[in-house]
MARSESE-483989 format. One record per residue (C-alpha): residue number from 0; residue in one letter; x, z, y. Coordinates in nm, 3 decimals. Example, Ala and Ser with C-alpha at 12.3 -4.5 7.8 and 13.67 -1.06 7.14 Angstrom:
% MARSESE-483989
NODE  nr rest       x       z       y
NODE   0    A   1.230   0.780  -0.450
NODE   1    S   1.367   0.714  -0.106
END
This chain:
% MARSESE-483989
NODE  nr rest       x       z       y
NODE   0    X   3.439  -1.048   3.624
NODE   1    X   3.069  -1.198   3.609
NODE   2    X   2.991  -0.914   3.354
NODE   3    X   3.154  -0.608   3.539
NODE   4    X   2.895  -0.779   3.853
NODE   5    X   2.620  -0.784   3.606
NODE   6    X   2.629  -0.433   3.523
NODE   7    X   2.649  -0.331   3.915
NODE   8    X   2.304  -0.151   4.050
NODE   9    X   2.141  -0.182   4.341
NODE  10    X   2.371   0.125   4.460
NODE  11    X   2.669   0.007   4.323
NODE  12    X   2.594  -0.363   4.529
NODE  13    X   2.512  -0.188   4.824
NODE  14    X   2.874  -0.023   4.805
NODE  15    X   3.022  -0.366   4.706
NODE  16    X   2.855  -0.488   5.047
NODE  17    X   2.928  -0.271   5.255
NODE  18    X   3.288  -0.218   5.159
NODE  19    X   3.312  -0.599   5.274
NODE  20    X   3.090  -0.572   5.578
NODE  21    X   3.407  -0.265   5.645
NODE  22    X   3.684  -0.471   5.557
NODE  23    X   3.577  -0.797   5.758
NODE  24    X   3.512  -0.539   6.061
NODE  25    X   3.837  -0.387   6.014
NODE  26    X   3.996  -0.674   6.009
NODE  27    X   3.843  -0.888   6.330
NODE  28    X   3.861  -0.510   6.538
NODE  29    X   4.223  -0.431   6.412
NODE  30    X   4.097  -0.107   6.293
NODE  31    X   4.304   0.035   5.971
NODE  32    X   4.177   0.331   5.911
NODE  33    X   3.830   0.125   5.834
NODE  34    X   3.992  -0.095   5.638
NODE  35    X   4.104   0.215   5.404
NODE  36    X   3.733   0.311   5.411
NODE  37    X   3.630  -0.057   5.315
NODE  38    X   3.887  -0.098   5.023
NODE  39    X   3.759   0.243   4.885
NODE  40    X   3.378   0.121   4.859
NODE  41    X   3.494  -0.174   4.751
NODE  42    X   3.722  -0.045   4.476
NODE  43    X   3.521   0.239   4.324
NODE  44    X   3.197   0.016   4.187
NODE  45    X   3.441  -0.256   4.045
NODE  46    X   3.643  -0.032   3.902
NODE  47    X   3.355   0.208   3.727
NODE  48    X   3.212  -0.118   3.638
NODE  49    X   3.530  -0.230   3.475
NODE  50    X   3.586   0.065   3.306
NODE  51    X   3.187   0.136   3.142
NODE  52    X   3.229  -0.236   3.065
NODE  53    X   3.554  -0.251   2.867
NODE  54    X   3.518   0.116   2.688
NODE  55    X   3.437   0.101   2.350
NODE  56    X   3.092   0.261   2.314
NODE  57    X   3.021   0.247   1.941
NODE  58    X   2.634   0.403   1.895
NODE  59    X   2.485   0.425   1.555
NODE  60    X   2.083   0.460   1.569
NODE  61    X   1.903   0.563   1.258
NODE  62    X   1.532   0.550   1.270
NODE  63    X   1.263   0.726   1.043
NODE  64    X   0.925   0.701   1.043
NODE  65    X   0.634   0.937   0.855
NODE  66    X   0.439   0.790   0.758
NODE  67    X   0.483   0.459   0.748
NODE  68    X   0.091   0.364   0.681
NODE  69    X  -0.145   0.579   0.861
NODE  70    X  -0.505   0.491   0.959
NODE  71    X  -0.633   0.461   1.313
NODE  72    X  -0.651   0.745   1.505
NODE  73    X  -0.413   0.915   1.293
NODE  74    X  -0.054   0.976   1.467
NODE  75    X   0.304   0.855   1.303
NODE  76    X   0.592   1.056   1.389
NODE  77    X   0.872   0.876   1.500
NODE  78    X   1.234   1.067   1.422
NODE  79    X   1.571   0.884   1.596
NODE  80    X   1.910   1.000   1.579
NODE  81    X   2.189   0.911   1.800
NODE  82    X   2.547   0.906   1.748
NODE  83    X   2.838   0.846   1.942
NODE  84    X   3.081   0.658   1.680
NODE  85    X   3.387   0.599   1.939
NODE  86    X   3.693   0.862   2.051
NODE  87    X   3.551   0.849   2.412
NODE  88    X   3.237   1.020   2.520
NODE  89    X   2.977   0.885   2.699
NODE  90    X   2.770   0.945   3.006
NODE  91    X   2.446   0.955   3.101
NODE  92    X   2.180   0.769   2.831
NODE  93    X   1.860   0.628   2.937
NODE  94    X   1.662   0.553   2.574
NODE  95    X   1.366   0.289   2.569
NODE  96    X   1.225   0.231   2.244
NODE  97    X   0.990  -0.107   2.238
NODE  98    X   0.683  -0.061   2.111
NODE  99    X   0.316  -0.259   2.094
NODE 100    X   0.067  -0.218   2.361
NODE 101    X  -0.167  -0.110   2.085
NODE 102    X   0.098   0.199   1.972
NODE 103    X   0.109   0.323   2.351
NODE 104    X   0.362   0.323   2.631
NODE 105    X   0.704   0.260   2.575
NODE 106    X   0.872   0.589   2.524
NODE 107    X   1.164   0.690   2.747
NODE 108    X   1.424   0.960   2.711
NODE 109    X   1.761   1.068   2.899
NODE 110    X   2.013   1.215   2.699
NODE 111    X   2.325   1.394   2.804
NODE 112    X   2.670   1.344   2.814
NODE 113    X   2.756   1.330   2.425
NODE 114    X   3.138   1.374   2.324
NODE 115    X   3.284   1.207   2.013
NODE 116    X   3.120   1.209   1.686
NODE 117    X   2.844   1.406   1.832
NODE 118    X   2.471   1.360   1.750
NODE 119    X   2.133   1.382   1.989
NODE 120    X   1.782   1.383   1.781
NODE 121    X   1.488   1.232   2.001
NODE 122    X   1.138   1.232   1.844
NODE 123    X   0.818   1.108   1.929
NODE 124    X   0.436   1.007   1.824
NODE 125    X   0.271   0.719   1.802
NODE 126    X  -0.142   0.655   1.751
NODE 127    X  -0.328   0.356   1.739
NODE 128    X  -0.694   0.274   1.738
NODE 129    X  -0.610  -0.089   1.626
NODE 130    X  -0.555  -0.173   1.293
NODE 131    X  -0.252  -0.406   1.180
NODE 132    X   0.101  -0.412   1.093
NODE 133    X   0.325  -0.320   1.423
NODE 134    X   0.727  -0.351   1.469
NODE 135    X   0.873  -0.046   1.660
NODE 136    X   1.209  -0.098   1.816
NODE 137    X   1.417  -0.262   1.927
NODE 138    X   1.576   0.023   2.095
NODE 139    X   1.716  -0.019   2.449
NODE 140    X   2.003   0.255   2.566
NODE 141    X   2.120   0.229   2.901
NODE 142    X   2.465   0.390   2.980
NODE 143    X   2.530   0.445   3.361
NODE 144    X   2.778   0.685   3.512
NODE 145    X   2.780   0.980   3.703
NODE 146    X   2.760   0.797   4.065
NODE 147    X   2.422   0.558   3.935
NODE 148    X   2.666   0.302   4.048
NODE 149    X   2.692   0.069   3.699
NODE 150    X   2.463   0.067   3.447
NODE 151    X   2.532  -0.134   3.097
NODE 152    X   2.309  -0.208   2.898
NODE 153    X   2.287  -0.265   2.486
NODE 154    X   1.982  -0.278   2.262
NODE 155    X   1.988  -0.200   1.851
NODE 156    X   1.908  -0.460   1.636
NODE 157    X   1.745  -0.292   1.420
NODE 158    X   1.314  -0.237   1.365
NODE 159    X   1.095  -0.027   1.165
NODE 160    X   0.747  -0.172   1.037
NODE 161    X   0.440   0.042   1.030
NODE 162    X   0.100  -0.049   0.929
NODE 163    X  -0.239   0.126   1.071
NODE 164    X  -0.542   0.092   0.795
NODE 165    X  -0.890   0.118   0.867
NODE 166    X  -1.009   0.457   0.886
NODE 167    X  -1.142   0.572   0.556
NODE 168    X  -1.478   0.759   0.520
NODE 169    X  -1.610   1.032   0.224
NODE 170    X  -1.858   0.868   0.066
NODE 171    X  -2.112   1.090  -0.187
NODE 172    X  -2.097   0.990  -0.569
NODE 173    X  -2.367   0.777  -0.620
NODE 174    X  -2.517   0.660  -0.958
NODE 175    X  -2.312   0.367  -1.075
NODE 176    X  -2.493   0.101  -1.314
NODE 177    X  -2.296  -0.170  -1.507
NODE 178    X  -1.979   0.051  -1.527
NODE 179    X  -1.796   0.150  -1.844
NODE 180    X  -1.544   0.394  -1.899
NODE 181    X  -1.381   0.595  -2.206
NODE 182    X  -1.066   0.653  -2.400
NODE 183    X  -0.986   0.620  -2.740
NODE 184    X  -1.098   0.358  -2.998
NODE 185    X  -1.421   0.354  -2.955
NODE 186    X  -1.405   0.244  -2.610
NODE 187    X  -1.610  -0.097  -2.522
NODE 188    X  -1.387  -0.427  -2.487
NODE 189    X  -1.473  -0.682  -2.194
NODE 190    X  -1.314  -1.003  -2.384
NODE 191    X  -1.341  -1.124  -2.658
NODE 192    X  -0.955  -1.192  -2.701
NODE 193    X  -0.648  -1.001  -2.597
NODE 194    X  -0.521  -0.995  -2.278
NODE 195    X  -0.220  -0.822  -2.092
NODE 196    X  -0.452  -0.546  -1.938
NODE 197    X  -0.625  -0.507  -2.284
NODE 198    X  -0.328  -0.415  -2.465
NODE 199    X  -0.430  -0.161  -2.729
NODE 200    X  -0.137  -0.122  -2.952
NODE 201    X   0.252  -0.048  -2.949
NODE 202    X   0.567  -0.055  -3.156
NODE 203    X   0.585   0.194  -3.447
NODE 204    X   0.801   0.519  -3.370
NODE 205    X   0.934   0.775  -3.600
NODE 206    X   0.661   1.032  -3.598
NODE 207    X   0.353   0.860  -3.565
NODE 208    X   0.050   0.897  -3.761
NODE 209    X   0.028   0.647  -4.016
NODE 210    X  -0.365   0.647  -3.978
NODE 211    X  -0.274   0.497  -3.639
NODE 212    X  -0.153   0.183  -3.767
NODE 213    X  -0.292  -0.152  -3.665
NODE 214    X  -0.322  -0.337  -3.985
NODE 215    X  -0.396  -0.677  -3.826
NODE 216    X  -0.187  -0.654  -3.543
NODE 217    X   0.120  -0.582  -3.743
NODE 218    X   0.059  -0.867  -3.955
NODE 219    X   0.062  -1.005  -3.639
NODE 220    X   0.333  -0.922  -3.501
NODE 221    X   0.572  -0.873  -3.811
NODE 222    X   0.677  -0.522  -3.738
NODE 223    X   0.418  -0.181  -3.721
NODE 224    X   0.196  -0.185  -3.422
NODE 225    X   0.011   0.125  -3.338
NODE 226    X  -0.309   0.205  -3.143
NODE 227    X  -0.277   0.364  -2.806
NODE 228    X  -0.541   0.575  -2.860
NODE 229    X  -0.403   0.762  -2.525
NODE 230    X  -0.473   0.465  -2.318
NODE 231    X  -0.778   0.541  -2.094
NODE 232    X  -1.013   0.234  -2.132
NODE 233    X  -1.027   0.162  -1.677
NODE 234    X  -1.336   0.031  -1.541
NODE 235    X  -1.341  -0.285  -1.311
NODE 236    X  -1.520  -0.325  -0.951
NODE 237    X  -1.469  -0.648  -0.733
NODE 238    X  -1.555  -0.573  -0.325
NODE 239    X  -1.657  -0.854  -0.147
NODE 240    X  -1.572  -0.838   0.250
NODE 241    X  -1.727  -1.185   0.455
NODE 242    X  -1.515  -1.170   0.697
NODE 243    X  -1.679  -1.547   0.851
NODE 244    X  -1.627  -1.523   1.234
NODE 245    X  -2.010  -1.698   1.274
NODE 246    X  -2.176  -1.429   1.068
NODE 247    X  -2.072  -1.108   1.262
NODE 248    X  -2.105  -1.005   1.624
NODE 249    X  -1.922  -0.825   1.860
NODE 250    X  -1.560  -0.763   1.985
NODE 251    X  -1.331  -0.523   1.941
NODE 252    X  -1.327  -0.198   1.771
NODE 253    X  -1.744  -0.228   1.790
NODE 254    X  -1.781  -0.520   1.653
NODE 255    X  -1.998  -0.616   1.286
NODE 256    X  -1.672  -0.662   1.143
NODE 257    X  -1.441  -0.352   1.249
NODE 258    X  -1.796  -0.171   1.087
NODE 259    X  -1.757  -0.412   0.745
NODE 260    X  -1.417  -0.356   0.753
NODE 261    X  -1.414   0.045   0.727
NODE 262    X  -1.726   0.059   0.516
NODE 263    X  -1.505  -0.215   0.230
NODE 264    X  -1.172   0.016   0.281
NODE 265    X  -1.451   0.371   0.231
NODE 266    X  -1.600   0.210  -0.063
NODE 267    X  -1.234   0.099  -0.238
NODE 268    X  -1.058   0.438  -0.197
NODE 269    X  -1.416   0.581  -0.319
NODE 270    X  -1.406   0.386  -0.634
NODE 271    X  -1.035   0.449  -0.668
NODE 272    X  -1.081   0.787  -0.723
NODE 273    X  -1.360   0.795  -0.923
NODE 274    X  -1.136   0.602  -1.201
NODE 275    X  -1.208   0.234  -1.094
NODE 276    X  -0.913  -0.073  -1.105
NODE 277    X  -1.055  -0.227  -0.765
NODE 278    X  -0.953  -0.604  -0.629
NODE 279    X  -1.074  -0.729  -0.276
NODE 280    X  -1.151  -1.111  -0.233
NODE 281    X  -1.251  -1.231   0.083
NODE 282    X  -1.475  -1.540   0.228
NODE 283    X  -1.174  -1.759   0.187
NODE 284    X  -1.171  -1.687  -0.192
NODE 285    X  -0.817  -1.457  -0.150
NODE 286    X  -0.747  -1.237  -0.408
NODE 287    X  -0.589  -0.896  -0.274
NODE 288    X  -0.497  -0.718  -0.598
NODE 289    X  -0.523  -0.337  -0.624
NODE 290    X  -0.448  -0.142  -0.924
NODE 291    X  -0.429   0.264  -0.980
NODE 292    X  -0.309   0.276  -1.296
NODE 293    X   0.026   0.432  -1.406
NODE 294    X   0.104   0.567  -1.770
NODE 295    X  -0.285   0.554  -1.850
NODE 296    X  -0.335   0.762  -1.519
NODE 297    X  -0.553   0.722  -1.208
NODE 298    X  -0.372   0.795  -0.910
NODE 299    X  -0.578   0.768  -0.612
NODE 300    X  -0.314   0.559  -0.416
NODE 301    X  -0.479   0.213  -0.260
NODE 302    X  -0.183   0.122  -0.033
NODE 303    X  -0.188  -0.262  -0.113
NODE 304    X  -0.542  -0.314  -0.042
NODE 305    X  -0.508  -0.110   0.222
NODE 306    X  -0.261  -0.289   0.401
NODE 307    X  -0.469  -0.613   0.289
NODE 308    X  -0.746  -0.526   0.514
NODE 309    X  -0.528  -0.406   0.806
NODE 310    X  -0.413  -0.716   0.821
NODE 311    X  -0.748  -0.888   0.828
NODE 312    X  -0.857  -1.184   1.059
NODE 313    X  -1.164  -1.331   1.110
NODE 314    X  -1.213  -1.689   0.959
NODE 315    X  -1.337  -1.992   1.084
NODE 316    X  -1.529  -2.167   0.819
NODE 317    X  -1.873  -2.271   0.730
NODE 318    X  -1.949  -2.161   0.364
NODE 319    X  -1.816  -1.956   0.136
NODE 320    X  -1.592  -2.034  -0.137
NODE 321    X  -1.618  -1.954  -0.492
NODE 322    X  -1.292  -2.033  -0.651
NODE 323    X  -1.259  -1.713  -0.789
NODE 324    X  -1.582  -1.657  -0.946
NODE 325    X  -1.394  -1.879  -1.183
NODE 326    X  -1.180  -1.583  -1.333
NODE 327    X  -1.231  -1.425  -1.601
NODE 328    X  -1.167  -1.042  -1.430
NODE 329    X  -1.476  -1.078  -1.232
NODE 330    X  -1.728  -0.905  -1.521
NODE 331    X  -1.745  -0.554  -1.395
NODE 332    X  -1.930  -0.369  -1.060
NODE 333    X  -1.959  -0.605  -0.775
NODE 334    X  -1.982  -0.484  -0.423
NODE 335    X  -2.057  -0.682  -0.130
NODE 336    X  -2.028  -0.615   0.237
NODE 337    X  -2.236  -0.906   0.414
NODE 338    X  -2.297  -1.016   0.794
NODE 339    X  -2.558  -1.290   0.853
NODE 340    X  -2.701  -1.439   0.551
NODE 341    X  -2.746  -1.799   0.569
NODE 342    X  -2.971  -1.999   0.348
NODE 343    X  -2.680  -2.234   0.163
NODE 344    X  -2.518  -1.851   0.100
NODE 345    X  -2.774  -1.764  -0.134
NODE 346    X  -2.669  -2.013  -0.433
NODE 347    X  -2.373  -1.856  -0.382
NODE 348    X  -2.456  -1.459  -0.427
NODE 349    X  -2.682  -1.533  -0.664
NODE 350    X  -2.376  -1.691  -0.886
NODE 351    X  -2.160  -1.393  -0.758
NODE 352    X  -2.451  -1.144  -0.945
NODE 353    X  -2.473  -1.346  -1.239
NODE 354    X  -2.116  -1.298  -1.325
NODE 355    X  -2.134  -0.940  -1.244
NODE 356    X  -2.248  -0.593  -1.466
NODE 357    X  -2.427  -0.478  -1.161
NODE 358    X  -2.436  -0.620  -0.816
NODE 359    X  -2.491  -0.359  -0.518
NODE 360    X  -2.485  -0.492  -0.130
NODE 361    X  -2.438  -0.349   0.218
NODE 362    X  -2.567  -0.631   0.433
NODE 363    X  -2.528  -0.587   0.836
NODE 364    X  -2.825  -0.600   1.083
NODE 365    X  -2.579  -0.846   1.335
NODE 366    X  -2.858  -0.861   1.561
NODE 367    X  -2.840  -0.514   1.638
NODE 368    X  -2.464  -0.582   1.746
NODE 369    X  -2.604  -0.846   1.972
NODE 370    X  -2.678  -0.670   2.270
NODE 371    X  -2.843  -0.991   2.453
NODE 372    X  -3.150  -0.957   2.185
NODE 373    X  -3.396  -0.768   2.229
NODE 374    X  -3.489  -0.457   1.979
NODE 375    X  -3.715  -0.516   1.727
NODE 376    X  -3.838  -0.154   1.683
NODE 377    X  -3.943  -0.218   1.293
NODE 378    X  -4.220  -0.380   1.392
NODE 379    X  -4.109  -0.720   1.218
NODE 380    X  -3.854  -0.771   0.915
NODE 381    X  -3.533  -0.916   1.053
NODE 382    X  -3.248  -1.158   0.957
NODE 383    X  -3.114  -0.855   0.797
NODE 384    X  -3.451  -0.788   0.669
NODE 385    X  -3.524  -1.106   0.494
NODE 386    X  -3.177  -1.111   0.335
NODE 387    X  -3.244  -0.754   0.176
NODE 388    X  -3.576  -0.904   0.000
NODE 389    X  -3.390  -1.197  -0.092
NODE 390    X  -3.098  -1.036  -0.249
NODE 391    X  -3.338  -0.786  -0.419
NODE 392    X  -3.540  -1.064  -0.564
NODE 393    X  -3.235  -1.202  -0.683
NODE 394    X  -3.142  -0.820  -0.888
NODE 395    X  -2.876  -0.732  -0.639
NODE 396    X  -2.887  -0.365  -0.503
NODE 397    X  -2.914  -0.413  -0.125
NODE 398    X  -2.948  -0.227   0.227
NODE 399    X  -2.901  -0.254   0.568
NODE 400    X  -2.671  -0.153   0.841
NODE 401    X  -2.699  -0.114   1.204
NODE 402    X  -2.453   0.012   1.470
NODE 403    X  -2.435   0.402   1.470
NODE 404    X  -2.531   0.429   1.114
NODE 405    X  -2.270   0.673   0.932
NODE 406    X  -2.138   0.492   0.645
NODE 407    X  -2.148   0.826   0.389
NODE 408    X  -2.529   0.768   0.438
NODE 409    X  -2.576   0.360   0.404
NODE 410    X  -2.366   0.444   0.093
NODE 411    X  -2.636   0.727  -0.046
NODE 412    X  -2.929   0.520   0.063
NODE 413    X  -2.783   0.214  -0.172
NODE 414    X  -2.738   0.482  -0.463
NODE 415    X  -3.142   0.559  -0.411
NODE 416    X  -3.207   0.164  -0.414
NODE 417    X  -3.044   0.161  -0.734
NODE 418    X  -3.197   0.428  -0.878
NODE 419    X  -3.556   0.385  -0.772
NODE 420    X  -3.510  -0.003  -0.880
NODE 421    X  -3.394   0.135  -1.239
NODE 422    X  -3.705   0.351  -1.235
NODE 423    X  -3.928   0.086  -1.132
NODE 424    X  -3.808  -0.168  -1.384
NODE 425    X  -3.973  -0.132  -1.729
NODE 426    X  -3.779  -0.033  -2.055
NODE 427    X  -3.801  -0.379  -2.202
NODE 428    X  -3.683  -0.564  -1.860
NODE 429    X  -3.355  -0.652  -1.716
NODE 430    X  -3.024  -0.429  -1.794
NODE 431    X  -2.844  -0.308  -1.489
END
């Protein structure tokens, strides 16, 4: 009985009410024919209510998404279908799908009577400026019937994940120092000794060319090894993203680190495709692991890195930490996408160049983000200024960012730093 009240509306109360109010007033006046009245609006709600209550609804939902990463500003099209499961049809369906505030308003839809074993597609389209990972669903249906006097309600338990990357940017090819690539056997070898990613040689099969056997790693192994001389050799690039709450400025989608963010996720899927295996650490010393390689290919695919900084928060700690400057995978291009540069940081750099075939830097003019500052008008080198010159005097590759600045250009202007430095620096000098 308390859930047939439960599922009353306010109409359906109202007739509950006043179907007492009649029946009382019947009853003190001596009237019958108002009694008849009463017992009617009395009856019909608890007896609709009774009867939407104990039917056996049986709804399948089946949700699809595409796609199910997109980048901000991009829309996702959501696809649900309905089905009534049970013998008995339904009524009226009110649909309300929960969503994030950052996806939109909750979408609503009324569907139809729908008779058994029938089907009702609904679709719709989310956007988000926000990055992150956001749950759609549940789904809400409410059934009512055809007098709005009962309405039940039942909610799927099922969700759908989809993740919104930082937008990604076309960034010009740019002269690349330090970087090695190549197939074959002549290719150039980063360690000394053999490694899982520096796998050069296979099994024997029937067919091969006997000139392709590996002498020394057969005696090795005991069985014929072959070289994979079909095995592109992949160059390596590290991107560095401080992502230090203390060292950018800002909120929200204009902040110094929503800018460092899309200029890291630009310069990863731009490296990507121009052949690179690219990893992301982060000021915490994180390692978020991105590879494109498949069957010696180079697909440019950089979903987990992606998603990696999507789901990026700002940190609050002091210094930087250097755990992973300890691996051995770190030789190779380095990138780094810097806010404030503080004095104990630049130990730190400079050990992050030294392990590095070439060291190129996008550093962030955060007082330009700071709108209570005043504008220095390049009359006077900056914070961002003074970090440049210091980073250059320690052989990194380095410019400056301000708000505004389109990240295609910041990206050609650190190509012409590179190659004017290489210019500038005489034949006998330091190897970039």
């Amino acid at each position: 009985m308390r859930a047939v009240l439960r599922a009353l509306t306010t109409r359906g109360r109202a007739f509950v009410s006043s179907g007492v109010t009649a029946v009382l007033c019947a009853w003190v006046l001596d009237l019958d024919d108002l009694a008849r009245v009463g017992a009617l609006l009395l009856a019909l709600p608890l007896l609709t209510a009774f009867a939407t209550t104990r039917g056996r609804h049986r709804l399948g939902l089946v949700r699809t998404v595409q796609p199910t990463r997109v980048a901000t500003g991009q829309p996702a099209r959501v696809h649900l279908e309905l089905s009534n499961e049970s013998r008995t049809p339904t009524g009226l369906l009110l649909l309300e799908e929960q969503v994030p505030y950052a996806l939109g308003v909750r979408p609503r839809f009324v569907v139809d009577r729908m008779g058994s074993r029938w089907r009702r597609s609904v679709t719709y389209t989310l956007r988000s400026d926000v990055r992150g990972r956001y749950t759609i669903g549940p789904m809400t249906v409410r059934a009512t019937d055809p007098f709005g006097l009962v309405e039940l309600e039942r909610t799927f338990a099922s969700t759908t994940r989809v993740v919104v990357t930082p937008r990604v940017h076309p960034l010009p090819p740019i002269p690349l120092t330090g970087m090695w690539t190549g197939s074959g056997d002549n290719r150039p070898r980063a360690f000394a000794g053999g490694s899982a990613e520096d796998v050069t040689v296979r099994e024997y099969r029937r067919g091969d060319d006997l000139r392709r056997v590996h002498w020394r790693a057969s005696a090795h192994a005991g069985e014929l090894m072959v070289r994979r001389e079909e095995q592109p050799w992949q160059s390596r690039a590290t991107i560095f993203l401080d992502n230090r709450a203390h060292v950018h400025r800002g909120a929200g989608l204009t902040s110094s680190l929503e800018y460092a963010v899309v200029a890291t996720a630009s310069i990863a899927m731009h490296l990507a495709q121009r052949g690179f295996r690219v990893r992301l650490i982060t000021a915490d010393g994180d390692e978020a692991s991105a590879s494109w390689h498949e069957q010696g290919a180079v697909a440019p695919e950089a979903g987990p890195l992606l998603e990696s900084l999507a789901m990026l928060v700002p940190l609050e700690q002091a210094y930087l930490r250097t755990t992973w400057l300890a691996d051995s995978h770190q030789t190779g291009l380095l990138v780094a996408v810097l806010g404030e540069v503080g004095q104990h940081d630049q130990s730190v750099l400079s050990k992050m160049q030294h392990g590095a075939s070439s060291a190129l830097a996008l550093v962030l003019d955060i007082d330009r983000w700071a709108r209570h500052e005043a504008a220095r008008d390049g009359r006077a080198p900056g914070p961002a200024g003074n970090a440049v010159a210091l980073l250059a005097a320690s052989w990194w590759y380095a410019v400056t960012a301000a708000p505004g600045d389109a990240i295609p250009t910041v990206w050609e202007q650190l190509g012409l730093t590179g190659r004017r430095r290489a210019e500038a620096a005489p034949s006998w000098g330091r190897l970039s």
